[in-house]
N, C-alpha and C positions, 0 to 999 in steps of 0.2 A: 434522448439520444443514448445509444448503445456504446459505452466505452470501453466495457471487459473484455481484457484481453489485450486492451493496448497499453504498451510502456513507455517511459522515457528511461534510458538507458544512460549510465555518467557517462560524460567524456565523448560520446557520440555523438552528431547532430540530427534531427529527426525524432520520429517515434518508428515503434516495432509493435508487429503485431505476436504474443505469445502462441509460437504452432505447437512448440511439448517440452518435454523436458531429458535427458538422458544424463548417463552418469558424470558427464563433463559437465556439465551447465543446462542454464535453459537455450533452446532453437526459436532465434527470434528471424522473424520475415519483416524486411526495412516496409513499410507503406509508400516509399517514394515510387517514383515508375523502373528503379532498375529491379525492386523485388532482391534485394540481395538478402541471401538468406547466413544468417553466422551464429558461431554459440558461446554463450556469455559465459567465463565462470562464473562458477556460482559466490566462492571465496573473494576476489577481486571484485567482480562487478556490480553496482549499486543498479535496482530498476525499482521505477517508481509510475505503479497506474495510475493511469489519469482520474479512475473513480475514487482516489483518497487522493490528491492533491489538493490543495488547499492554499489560498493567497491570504495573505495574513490581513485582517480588518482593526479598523478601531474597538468594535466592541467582542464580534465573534468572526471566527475567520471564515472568510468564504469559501464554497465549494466551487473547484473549476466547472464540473458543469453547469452550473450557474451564470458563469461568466459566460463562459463559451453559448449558454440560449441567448444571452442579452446581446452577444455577437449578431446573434443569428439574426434577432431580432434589427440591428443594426441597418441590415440590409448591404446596401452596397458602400456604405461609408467607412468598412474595415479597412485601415489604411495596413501599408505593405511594413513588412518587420524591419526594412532600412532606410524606415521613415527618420526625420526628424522628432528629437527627445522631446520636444514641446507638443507636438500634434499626438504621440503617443501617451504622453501624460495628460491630455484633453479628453484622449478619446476613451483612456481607460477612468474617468473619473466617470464618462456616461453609464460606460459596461460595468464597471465595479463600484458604485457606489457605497461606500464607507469602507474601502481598502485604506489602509494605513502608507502614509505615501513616503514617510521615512525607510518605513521596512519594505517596501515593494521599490526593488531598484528597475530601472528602466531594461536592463539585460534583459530582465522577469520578462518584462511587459514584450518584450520584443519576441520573446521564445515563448509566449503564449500566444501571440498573434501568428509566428509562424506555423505556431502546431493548427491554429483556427484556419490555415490557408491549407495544411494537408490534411485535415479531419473532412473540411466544407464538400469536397466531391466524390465522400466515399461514401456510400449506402446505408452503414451504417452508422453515420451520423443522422442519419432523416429518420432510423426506427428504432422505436421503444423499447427502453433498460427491461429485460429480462425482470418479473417479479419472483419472488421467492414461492418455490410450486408450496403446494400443498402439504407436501409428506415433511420438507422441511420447516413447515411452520409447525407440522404436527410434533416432529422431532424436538422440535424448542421449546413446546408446551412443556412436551415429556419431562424432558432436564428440568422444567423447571417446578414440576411436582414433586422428583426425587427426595425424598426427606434426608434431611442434613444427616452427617454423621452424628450419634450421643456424644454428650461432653461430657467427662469424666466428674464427677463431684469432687469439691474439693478439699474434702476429710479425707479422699482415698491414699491408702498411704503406699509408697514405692518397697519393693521387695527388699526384705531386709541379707543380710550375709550369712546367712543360716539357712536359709533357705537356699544356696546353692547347692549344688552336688558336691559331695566329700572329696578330697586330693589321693592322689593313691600315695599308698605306701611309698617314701623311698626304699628303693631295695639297693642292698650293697652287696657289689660284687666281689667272689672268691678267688684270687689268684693263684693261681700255683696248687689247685686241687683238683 
């Protein structure tokens, strides 16, 4: 599933899709069906893509795409986000399997199920994350043959006070000539 490009924005409810950016903030377009298009400051507004979220686990924390295929795979048993807290904490013990159930509060669980109900009939949940082309992986080799910068030895000794440039004369002024 293809998630770049889509955000969770504070304080809003929903996801947005990132259309650009200008000197106020970024231009997000809502995914629900009004399409409302608004622009986030950049200084005030927190946005968070859904390819780095992460639901906190017992041992390493999960990747929401992860979550969100085991949705998928779910089929039609994804219950609605104002379900009852017991069949959500049932049904996320299937889909997330060693999530930490102190630190994943029910809210969570609820606002990842409704993001699961606005991702599920958008197109670009059914096709495949963009890989990394070619020229950027060649790019990443590059950097990473760069040879380090030299480290200084450490008998080198720091410039001493002689070695700076002389002070000029003071000069004293003539009055009254």
């Amino acid at each position: 599933m293809n998630l770049r490009g889509i955000v969770a924005v504070s304080g809003r409810p929903g996801l947005f899709k990132l259309v650009g950016q200008n000197k106020a903030g970024y231009v997000l377009e809502s995914l629900d069906a009004q399409k409302v298009k608004i622009i986030a400051n950049m200084t005030s507004t927190k946005l968070a893509s859904l390819e780095d979220i992460t639901v906190y686990g017992e041992d390493d924390d999960l990747k929401l795409i992860d979550v969100l295929a085991n949705m998928v795979a779910a089929k039609g048993n994804v219950p609605d986000a104002k379900a009852e807290p017991a069949v959500l904490k049932t049904f996320f013990k299937e889909v997330a399997p060693g999530h930490d159930e102190e630190k994943v509060y029910t809210s969570d669980m609820k606002k990842i199920v409704s993001w699961f109900h606005i991702l599920k009939d958008l197109p670009l949940f059914t096709e495949e994350a963009p890989a990394l082309s070619e020229e950027h992986e060649a790019l990443k080799a590059e950097v990473d043959k760069k040879p380090k910068a030299a480290v200084k030895p450490s008998n080198a000794k720091a410039p001493s006070k002689t070695a700076q440039p002389a002070k000029k004369a003071a000069m004293t002024s003539k009055k009254g000539v």
